[in-house]
DRENMARDO-46285 format. One record per residue (C-alpha): x, y, z; residue number from 1; residue in three letters. Coordinates in nm, 2 decimals, decimal comma. Example, Ala and Ser with C-alpha at 12.3 -4.5 7.8 and 13.67 -1.06 7.14 Angstrom:
+--------+--------+--------+------+------+
:     px :     py :     pz : resi : resn :
+--------+--------+--------+------+------+
:   1,23 :  -0,45 :   0,78 :    1 :  ala :
:   1,37 :  -0,11 :   0,71 :    2 :  ser :
+--------+--------+--------+------+------+
This chain:
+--------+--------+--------+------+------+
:     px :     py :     pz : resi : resn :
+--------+--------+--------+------+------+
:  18,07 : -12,35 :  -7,48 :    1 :  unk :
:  17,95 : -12,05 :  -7,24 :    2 :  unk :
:  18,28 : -11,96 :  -7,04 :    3 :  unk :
:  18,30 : -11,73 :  -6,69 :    4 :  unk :
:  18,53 : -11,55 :  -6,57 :    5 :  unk :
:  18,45 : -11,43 :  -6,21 :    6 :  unk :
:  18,65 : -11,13 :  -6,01 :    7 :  unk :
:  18,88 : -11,34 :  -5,73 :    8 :  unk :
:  18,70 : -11,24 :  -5,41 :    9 :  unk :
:  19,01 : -11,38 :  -5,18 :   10 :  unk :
:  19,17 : -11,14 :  -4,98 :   11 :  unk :
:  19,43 : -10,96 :  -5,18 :   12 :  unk :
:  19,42 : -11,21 :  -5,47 :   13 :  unk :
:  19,44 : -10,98 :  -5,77 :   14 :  unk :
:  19,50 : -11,25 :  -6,02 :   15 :  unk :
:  19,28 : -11,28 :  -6,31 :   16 :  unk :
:  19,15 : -11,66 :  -6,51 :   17 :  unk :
:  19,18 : -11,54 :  -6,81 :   18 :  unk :
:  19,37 : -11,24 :  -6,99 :   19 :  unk :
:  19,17 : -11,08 :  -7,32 :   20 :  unk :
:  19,37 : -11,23 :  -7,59 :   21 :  unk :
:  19,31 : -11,53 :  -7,42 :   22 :  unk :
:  18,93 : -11,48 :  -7,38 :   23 :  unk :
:  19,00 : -11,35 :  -7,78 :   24 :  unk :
:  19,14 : -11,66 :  -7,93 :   25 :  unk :
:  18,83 : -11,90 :  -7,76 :   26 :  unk :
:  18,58 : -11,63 :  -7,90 :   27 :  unk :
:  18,75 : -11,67 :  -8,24 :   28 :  unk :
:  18,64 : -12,10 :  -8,21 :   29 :  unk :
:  18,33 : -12,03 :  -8,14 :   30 :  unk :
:  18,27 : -12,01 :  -7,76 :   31 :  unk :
:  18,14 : -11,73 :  -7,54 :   32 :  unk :
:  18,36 : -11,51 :  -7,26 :   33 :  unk :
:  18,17 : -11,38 :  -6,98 :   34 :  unk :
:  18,39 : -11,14 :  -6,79 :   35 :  unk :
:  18,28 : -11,01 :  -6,48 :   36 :  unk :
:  18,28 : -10,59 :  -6,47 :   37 :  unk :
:  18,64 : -10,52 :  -6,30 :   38 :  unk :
:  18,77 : -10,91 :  -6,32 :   39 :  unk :
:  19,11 : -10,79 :  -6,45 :   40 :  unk :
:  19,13 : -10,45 :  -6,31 :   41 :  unk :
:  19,37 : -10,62 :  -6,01 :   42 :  unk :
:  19,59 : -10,74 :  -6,33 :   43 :  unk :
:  19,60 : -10,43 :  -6,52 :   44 :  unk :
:  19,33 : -10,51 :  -6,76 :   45 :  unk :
:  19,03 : -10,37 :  -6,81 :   46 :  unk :
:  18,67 : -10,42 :  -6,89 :   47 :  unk :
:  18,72 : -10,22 :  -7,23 :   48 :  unk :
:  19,03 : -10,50 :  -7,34 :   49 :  unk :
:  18,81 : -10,75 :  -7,25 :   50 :  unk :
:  18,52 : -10,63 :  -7,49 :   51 :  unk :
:  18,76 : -10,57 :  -7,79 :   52 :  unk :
:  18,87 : -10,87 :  -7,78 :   53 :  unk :
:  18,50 : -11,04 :  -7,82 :   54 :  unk :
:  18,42 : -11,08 :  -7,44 :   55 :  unk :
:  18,08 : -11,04 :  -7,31 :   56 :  unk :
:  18,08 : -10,83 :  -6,96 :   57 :  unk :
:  17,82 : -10,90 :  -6,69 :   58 :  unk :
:  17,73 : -10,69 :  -6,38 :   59 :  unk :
:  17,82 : -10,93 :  -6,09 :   60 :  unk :
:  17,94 : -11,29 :  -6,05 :   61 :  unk :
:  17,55 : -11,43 :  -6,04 :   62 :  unk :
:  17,53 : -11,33 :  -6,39 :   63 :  unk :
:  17,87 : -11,50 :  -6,50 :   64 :  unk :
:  17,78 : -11,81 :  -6,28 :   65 :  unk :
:  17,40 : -11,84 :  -6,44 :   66 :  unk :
:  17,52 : -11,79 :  -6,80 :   67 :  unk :
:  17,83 : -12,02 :  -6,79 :   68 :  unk :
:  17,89 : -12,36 :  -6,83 :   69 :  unk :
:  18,28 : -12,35 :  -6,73 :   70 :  unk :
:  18,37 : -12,13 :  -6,48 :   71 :  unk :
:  18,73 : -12,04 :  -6,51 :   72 :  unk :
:  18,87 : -11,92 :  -6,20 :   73 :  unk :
:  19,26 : -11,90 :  -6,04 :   74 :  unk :
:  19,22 : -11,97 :  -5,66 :   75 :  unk :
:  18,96 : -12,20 :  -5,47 :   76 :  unk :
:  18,57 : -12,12 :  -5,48 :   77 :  unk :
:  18,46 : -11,93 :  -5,18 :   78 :  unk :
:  18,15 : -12,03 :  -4,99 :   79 :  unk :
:  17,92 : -11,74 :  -5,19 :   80 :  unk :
:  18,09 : -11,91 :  -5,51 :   81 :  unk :
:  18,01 : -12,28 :  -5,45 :   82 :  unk :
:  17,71 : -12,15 :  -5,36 :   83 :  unk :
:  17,64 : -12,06 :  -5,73 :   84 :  unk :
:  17,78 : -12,41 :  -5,86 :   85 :  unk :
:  17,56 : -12,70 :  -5,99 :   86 :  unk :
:  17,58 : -13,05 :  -6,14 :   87 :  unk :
:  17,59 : -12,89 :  -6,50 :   88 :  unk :
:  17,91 : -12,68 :  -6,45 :   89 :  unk :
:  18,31 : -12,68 :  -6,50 :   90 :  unk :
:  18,52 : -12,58 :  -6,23 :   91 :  unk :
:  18,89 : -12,50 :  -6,32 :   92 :  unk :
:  19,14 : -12,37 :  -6,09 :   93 :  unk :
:  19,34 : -12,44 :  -5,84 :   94 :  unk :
:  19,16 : -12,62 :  -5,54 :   95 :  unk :
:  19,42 : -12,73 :  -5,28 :   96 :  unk :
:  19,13 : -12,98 :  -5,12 :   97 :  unk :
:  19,39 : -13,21 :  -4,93 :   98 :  unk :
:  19,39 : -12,87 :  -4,65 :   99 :  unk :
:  19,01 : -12,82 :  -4,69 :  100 :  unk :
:  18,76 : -13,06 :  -4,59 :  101 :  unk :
:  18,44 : -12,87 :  -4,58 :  102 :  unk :
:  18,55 : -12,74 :  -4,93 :  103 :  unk :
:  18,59 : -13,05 :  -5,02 :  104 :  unk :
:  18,25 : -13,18 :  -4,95 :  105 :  unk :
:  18,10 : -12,83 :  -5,05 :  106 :  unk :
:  18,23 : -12,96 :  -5,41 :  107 :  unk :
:  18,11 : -13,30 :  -5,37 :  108 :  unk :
:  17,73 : -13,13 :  -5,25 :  109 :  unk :
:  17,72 : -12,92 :  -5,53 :  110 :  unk :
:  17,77 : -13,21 :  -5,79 :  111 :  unk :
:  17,97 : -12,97 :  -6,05 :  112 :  unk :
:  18,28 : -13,15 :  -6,19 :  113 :  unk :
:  18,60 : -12,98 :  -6,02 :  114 :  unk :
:  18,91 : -12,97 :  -6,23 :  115 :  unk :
:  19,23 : -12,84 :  -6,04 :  116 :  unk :
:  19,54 : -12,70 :  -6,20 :  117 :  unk :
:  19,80 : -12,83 :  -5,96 :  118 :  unk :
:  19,66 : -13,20 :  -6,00 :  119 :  unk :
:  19,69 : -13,24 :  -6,36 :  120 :  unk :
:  20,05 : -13,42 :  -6,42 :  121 :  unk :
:  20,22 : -13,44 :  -6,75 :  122 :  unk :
:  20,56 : -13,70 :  -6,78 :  123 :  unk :
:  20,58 : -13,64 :  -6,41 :  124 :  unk :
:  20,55 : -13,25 :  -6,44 :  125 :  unk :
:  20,27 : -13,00 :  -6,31 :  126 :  unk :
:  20,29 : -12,77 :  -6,59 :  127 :  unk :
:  19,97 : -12,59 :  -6,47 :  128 :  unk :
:  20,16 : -12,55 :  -6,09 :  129 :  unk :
:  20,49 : -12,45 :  -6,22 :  130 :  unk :
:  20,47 : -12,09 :  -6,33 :  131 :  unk :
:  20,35 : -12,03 :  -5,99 :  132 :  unk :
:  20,58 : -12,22 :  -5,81 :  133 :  unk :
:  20,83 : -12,01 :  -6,03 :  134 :  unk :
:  20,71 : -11,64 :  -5,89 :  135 :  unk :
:  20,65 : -11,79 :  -5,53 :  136 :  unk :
:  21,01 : -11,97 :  -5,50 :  137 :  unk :
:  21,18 : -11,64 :  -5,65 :  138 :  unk :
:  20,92 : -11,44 :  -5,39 :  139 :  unk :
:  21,01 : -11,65 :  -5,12 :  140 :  unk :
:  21,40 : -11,52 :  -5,12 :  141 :  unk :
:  21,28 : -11,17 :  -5,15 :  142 :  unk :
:  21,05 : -11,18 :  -4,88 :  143 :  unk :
:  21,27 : -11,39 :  -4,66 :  144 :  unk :
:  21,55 : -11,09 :  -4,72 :  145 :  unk :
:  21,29 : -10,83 :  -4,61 :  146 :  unk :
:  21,20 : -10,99 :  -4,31 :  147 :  unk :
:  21,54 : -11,03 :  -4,18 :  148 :  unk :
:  21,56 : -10,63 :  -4,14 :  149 :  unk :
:  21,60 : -10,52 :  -3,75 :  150 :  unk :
:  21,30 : -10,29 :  -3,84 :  151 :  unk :
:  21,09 : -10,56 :  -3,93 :  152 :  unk :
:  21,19 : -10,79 :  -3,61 :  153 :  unk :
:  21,40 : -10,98 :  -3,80 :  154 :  unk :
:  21,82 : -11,09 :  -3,65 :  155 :  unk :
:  21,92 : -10,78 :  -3,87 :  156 :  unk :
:  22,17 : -10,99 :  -4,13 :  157 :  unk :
:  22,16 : -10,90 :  -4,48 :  158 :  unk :
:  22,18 : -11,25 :  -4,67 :  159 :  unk :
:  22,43 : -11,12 :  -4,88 :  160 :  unk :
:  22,67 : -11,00 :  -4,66 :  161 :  unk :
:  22,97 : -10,77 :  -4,74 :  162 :  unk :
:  23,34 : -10,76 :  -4,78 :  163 :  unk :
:  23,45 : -10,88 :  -4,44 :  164 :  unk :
:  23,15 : -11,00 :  -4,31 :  165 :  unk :
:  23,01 : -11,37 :  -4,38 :  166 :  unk :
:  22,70 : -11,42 :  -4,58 :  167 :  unk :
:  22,36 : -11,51 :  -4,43 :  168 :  unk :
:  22,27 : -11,83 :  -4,43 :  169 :  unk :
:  21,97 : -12,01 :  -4,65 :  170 :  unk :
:  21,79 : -12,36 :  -4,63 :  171 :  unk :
:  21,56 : -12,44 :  -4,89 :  172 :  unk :
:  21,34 : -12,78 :  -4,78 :  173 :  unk :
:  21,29 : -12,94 :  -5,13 :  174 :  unk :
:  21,44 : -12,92 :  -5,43 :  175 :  unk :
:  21,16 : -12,89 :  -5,68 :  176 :  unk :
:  21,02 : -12,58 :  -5,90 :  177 :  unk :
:  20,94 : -12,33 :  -5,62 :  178 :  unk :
:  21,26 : -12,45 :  -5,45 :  179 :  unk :
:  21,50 : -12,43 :  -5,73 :  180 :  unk :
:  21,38 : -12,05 :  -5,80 :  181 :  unk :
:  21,40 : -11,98 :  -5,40 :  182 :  unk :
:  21,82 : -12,10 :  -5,41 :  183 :  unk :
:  21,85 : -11,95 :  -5,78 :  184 :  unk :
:  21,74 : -11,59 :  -5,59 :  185 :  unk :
:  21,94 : -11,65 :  -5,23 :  186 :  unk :
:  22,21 : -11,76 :  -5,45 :  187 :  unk :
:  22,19 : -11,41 :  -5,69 :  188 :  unk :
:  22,18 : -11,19 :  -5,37 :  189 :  unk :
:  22,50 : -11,37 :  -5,24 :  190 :  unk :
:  22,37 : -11,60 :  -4,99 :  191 :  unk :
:  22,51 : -11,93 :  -4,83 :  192 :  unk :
:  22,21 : -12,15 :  -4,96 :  193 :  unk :
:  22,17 : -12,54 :  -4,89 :  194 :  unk :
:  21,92 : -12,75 :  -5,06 :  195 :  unk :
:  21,78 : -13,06 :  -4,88 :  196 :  unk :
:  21,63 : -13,29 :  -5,15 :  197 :  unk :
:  21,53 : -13,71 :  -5,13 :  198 :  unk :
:  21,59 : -13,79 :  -5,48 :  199 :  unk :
:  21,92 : -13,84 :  -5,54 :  200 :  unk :
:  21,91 : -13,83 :  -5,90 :  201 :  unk :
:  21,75 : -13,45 :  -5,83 :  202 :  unk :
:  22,03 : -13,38 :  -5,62 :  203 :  unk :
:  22,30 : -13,48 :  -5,90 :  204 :  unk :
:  22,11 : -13,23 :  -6,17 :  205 :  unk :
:  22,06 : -12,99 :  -5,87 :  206 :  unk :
:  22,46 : -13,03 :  -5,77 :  207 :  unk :
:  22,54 : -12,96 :  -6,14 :  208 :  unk :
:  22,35 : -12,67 :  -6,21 :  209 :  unk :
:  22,32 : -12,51 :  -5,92 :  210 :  unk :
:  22,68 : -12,33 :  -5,88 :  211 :  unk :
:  22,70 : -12,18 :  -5,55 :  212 :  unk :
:  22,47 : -12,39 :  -5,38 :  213 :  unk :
:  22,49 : -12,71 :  -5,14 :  214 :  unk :
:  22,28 : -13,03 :  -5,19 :  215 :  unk :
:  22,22 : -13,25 :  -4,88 :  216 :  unk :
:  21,99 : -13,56 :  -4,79 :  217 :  unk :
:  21,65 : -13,41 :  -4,66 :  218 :  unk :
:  21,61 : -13,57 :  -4,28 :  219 :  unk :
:  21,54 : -13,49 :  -3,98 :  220 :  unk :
:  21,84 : -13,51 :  -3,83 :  221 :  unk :
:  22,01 : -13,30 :  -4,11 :  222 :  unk :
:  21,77 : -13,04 :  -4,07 :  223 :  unk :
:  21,81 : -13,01 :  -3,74 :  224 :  unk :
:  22,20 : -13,00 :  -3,75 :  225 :  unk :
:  22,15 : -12,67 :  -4,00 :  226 :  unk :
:  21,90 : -12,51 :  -3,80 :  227 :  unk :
:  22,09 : -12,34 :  -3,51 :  228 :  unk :
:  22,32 : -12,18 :  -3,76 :  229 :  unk :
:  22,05 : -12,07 :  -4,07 :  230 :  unk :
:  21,89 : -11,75 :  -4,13 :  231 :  unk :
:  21,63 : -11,79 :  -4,35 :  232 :  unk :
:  21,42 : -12,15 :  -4,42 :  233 :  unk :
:  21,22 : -12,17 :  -4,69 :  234 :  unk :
:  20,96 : -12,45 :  -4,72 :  235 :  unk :
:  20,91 : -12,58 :  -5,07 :  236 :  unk :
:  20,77 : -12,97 :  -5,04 :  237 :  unk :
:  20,50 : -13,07 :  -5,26 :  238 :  unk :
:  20,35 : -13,43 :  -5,31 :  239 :  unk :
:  20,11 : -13,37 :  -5,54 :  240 :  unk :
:  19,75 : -13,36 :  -5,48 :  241 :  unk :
:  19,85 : -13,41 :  -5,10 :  242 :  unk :
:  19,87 : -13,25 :  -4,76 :  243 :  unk :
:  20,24 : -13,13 :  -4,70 :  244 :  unk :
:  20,44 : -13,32 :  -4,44 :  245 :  unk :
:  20,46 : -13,16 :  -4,12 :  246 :  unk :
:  20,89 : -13,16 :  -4,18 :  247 :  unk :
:  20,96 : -12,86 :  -3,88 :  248 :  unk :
:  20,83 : -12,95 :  -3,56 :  249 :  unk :
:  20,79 : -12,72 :  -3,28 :  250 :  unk :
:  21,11 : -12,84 :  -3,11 :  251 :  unk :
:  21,31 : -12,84 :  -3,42 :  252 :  unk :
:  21,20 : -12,47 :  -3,47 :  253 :  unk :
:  21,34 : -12,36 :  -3,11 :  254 :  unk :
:  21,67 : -12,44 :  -3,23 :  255 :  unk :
:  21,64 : -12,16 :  -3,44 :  256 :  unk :
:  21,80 : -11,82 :  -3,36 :  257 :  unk :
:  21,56 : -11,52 :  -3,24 :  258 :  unk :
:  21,51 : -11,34 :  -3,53 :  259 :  unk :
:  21,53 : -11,54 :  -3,81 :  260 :  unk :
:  21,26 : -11,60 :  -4,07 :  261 :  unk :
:  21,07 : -11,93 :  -4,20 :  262 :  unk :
:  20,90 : -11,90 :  -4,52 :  263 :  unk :
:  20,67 : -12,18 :  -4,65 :  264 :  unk :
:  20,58 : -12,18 :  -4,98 :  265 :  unk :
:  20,38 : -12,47 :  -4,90 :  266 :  unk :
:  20,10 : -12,35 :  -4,68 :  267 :  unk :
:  19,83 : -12,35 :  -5,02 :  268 :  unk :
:  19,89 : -12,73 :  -4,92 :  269 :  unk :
:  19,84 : -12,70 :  -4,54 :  270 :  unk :
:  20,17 : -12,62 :  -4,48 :  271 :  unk :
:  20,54 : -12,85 :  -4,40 :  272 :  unk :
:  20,61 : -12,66 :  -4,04 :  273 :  unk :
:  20,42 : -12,75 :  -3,72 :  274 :  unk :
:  20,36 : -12,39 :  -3,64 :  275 :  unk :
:  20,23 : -12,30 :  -3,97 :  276 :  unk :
:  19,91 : -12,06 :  -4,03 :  277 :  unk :
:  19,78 : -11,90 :  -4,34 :  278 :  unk :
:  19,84 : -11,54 :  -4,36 :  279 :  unk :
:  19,72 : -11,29 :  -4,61 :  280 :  unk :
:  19,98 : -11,02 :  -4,81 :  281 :  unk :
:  19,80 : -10,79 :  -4,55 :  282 :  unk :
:  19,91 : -10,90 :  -4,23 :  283 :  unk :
:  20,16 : -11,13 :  -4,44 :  284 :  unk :
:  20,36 : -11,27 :  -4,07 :  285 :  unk :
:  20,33 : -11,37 :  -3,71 :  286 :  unk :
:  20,60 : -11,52 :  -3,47 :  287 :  unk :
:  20,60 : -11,81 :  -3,29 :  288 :  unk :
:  20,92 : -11,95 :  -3,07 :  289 :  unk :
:  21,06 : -11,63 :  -3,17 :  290 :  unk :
:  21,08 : -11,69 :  -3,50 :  291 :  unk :
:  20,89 : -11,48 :  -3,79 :  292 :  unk :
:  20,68 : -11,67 :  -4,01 :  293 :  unk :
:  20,57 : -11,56 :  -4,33 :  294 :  unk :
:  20,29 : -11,80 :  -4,46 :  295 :  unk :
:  20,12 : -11,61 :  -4,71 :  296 :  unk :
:  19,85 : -11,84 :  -4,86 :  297 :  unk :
:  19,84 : -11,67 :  -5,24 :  298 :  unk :
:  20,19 : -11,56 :  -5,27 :  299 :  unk :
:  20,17 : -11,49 :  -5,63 :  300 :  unk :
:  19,85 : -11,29 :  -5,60 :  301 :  unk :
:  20,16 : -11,00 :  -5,53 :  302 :  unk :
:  20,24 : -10,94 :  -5,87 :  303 :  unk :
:  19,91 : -11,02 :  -6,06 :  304 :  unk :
:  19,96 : -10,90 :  -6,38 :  305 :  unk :
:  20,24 : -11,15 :  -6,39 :  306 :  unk :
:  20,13 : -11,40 :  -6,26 :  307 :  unk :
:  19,83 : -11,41 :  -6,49 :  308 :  unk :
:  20,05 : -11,36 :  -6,78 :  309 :  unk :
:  20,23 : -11,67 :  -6,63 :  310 :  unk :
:  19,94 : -11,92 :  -6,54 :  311 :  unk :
:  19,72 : -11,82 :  -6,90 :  312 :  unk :
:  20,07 : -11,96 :  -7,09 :  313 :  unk :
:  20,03 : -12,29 :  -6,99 :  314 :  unk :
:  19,63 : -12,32 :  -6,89 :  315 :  unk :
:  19,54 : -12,19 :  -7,21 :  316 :  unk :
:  19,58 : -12,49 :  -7,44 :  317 :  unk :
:  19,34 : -12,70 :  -7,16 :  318 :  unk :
:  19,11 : -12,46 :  -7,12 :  319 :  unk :
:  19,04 : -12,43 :  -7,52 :  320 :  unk :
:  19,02 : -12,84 :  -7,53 :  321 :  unk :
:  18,74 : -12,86 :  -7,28 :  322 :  unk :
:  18,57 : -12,59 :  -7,41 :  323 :  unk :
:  18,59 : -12,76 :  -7,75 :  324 :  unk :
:  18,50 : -13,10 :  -7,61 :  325 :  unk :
:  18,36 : -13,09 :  -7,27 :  326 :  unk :
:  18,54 : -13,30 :  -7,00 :  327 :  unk :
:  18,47 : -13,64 :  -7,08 :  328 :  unk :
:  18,54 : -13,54 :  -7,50 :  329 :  unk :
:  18,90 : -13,40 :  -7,38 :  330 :  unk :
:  18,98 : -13,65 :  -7,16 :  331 :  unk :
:  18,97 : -13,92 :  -7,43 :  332 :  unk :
:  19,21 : -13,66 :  -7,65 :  333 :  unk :
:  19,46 : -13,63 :  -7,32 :  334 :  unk :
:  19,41 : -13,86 :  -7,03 :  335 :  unk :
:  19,61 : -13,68 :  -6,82 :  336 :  unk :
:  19,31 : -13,48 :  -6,78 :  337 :  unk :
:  19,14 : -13,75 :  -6,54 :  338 :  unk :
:  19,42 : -13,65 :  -6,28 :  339 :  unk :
:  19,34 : -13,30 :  -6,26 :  340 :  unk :
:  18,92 : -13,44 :  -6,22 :  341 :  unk :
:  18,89 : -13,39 :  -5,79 :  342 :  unk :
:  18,54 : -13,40 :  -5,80 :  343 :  unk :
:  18,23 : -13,51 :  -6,04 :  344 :  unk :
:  17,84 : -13,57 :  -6,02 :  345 :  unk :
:  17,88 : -13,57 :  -5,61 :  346 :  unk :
:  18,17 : -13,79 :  -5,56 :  347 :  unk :
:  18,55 : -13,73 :  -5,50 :  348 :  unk :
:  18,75 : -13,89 :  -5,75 :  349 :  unk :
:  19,12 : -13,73 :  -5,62 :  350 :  unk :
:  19,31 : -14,06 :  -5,43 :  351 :  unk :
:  19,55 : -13,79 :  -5,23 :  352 :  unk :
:  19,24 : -13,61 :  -5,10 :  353 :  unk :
:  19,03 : -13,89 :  -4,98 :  354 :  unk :
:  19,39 : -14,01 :  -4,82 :  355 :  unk :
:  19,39 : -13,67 :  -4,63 :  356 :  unk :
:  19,00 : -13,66 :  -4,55 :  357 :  unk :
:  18,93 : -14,02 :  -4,49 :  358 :  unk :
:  18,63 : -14,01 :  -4,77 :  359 :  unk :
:  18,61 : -14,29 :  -5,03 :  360 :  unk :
:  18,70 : -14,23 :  -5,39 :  361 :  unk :
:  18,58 : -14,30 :  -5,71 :  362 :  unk :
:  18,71 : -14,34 :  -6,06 :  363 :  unk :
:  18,71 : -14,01 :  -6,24 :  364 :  unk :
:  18,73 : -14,22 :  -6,56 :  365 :  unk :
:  18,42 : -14,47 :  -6,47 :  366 :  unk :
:  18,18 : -14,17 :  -6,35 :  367 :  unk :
:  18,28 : -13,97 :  -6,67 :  368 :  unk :
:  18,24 : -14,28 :  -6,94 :  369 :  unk :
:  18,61 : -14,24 :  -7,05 :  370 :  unk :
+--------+--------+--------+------+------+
């Protein structure tokens, strides 16, 4: 198979698809990599690693799009990209559709088959989500810390206080992957962190393993009891597949002290706050009820080279079995596959997205012949 690899035209998304030794060990089965010039420079990789390792490099992204049959890419195509898709191509990255409708039909008009990472679920795992909810959850405390500095118009409370003086204060919304790394981070810089989770069983694991942190019952009500007295939220709900729940309204954020910081890790999926607005690593916050919000959209576009290091460990293996088989081929070898399927020969096949979009869906499995 003829595989692309596009530069990531996003604002400040530095990631690359593909590393060379990746691009190296599909070249050694057989297959073809089409790098575009300057694809990994963002990552620290060039277009010379690229060719040692058996890539082919191309001028511009026209060139990759024409001569590839998969296009590999890390965040959602933008409009000049789906542009450049038709029926006969692979798409595989990570889409986010449930907080894009006119993406979402873009897809559907350009008939391609749209495979997205954070869709495809394994015994109740999103391995292809998880190294990136790892960076972003461990960014998110980070961040959060930053902002909290008087100079940056935050209360001015270091979240791990000193000898004398109380620590700051930390709620993490969710107690998943990106949450988990958020309180493991707060935690390590000495902050009071409290985790609000549903799943009780979650909380128990969470409650054993998490030393220094709190567990409590996500709710409203709870939530709104911490929120006069916290210094830092972090947003880190995910239903798969699905638009975030709008958990911090408007109101509840006025409880809030001036000062303090909300970071939602969830904004990729339109976000859990009311008041919630993609930002870019640029201009990375705004304020609103006094309150700094820091909504970057591509967190771990921040620290690219890791961050492809990361996302190439576990999306290799799936990228080397469609290549090897084509969609419909590898998703009789691993039917999880037919989960990550969002799109295919014009119809949306992604139950979570129609839900958020109000357009019917179709079996991925019935339009492929699996």
């Amino acid at each position: 198979m003829n595989i692309g690899i596009p530069k990531e035209i996003k604002a400040q998304e530095n990631r690359v698809s593909m590393i060379p030794s990746s691009a190296g060990e599909l070249v050694k089965r057989g297959h073809r990599v089409f790098v575009q010039t300057g694809a990994g420079n963002g990552s620290a990789y060039t277009d010379e690693q690229f060719r040692a390792a058996g890539a082919e490099i191309l001028p511009d992204a026209g060139a990759v799009f024409a001569a590839a049959d998969m296009i590999v890419k890390v965040k959602e195509p933008q409009p000049e990209e789906v542009a450049r898709l038709e029926p006969r191509h692979i798409l595989f990255t990570y889409l986010h559709l449930a907080a894009e409708k006119h993406l979402t039909e873009s897809l559907m008009a350009s008939g391609c088959t749209a495979l997205a990472y954070e869709t495809l679920e394994v015994n109740k795992r999103l391995p292809l989500l998880e190294p990136m909810s790892e960076i972003a959850g461990r960014m998110s405390s980070i961040v959060g810390s930053y902002h909290l500095a008087k100079h940056n118009g935050g209360r001015g409370t270091l979240l791990g206080g000193v000898p004398g003086v109380a620590p700051g204060r930390v709620v993490v919304i969710g107690g998943g992957t990106a949450g988990v790394n958020a309180a493991r981070v707060a935690t390590g810089i000495g902050a009071d962190v409290t985790i609000l989770e549903v799943d009780f069983e979650r909380m128990r694991f969470l409650d054993i393993t998490m030393t220094g942190t709190h567990t409590v019952f996500s709710s409203e009500a709870n939530l709104a009891e911490l929120l006069p007295r916290v210094d830092l939220v972090i947003g880190a709900v995910l239903v798969p597949g699905a638009k975030a729940p709008k958990l911090i309204t408007r109101e509840m954020l006025r409880l809030m002290q001036p000062g303090s910081v909300f970071v939602d890790i969830a904004v990729d999926q339109g976000g859990c706050a009311e008041t919630t607005r993609p930002t870019t690593h640029h201009a990375p916050t705004y304020v609103e009820e006094d309150v700094i919000h820091y909504c970057v959209a591509n967190m771990p576009g921040a620290y690219s080279r890791t961050a492809s290091q990361a996302l190439n460990n576990t999306t290799q293996r799936w990228i080397t079995l469609l290549a090897d088989n084509g969609v419909a081929g590898a998703a009789r070898v691993r039917k999880e596959l037919l989960g990550a399927v969002n799109t295919t020969g014009g119809q949306l096949t992604c139950a979570p997205v129609g839900d958020a979009h109000g357009i019917a869906v179709a079996s991925a499995a019935e339009l492929l012949g699996v």
